[in-house]
C-alpha positions in Angstrom: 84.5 103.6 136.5 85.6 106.7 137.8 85.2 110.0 135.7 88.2 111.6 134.2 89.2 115.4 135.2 91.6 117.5 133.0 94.1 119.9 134.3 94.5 122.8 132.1 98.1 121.9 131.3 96.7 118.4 130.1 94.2 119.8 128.3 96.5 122.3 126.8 99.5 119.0 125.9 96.3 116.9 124.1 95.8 120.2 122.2 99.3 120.7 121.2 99.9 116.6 120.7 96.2 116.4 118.3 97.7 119.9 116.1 101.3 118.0 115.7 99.7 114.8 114.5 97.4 116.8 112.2 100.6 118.3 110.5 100.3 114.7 109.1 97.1 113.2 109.4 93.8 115.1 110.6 92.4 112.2 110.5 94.9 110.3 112.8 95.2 113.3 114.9 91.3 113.4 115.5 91.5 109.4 116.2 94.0 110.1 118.6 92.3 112.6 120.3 89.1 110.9 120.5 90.8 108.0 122.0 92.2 109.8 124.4 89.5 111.6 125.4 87.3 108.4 125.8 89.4 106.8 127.8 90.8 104.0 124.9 94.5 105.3 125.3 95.2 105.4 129.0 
Protein backbone atom coordinates (compact mmCIF):
# COMPACT_ATOMS: atom_id res chain seq x y z
CA UNK A 1 0.00 0.00 0.00
CA UNK A 2 1.23 3.16 -0.86
CA UNK A 3 1.66 5.99 1.84
CA UNK A 4 -0.62 8.88 1.84
CA UNK A 5 0.86 12.62 1.45
CA UNK A 6 -1.22 15.72 2.54
CA UNK A 7 -1.23 18.99 0.69
CA UNK A 8 -1.64 21.82 3.04
CA UNK A 9 -4.95 22.81 1.60
CA UNK A 10 -6.11 19.15 2.39
CA UNK A 11 -4.84 19.23 5.48
CA UNK A 12 -6.30 22.64 6.13
CA UNK A 13 -10.27 21.19 4.53
CA UNK A 14 -9.97 17.93 7.11
CA UNK A 15 -9.35 20.66 9.77
CA UNK A 16 -12.20 22.87 8.84
CA UNK A 17 -14.58 19.56 7.88
CA UNK A 18 -13.52 17.69 11.78
CA UNK A 19 -14.35 21.59 13.55
CA UNK A 20 -17.88 21.70 11.53
CA UNK A 21 -18.78 18.19 12.60
CA UNK A 22 -17.65 18.91 16.17
CA UNK A 23 -20.31 21.90 16.26
CA UNK A 24 -22.39 18.63 16.60
CA UNK A 25 -20.62 15.76 17.72
CA UNK A 26 -16.81 15.82 18.95
CA UNK A 27 -17.06 12.54 19.11
CA UNK A 28 -18.26 11.98 15.47
CA UNK A 29 -16.01 14.61 14.31
CA UNK A 30 -12.94 12.87 15.89
CA UNK A 31 -14.26 9.40 14.22
CA UNK A 32 -14.40 11.09 11.08
CA UNK A 33 -11.13 12.36 11.28
CA UNK A 34 -9.48 9.38 12.44
CA UNK A 35 -11.07 7.53 9.57
CA UNK A 36 -9.92 9.69 7.29
CA UNK A 37 -6.60 9.95 8.34
CA UNK A 38 -6.26 6.04 8.40
CA UNK A 39 -7.20 5.56 5.30
CA UNK A 40 -11.04 3.97 6.23
CA UNK A 41 -12.82 6.78 4.21
CA UNK A 42 -11.16 7.07 0.90
Amino acid sequence: MSELRWTQQASDDLAAITEFIANDSEFHAQLFAIGVVQNEWI
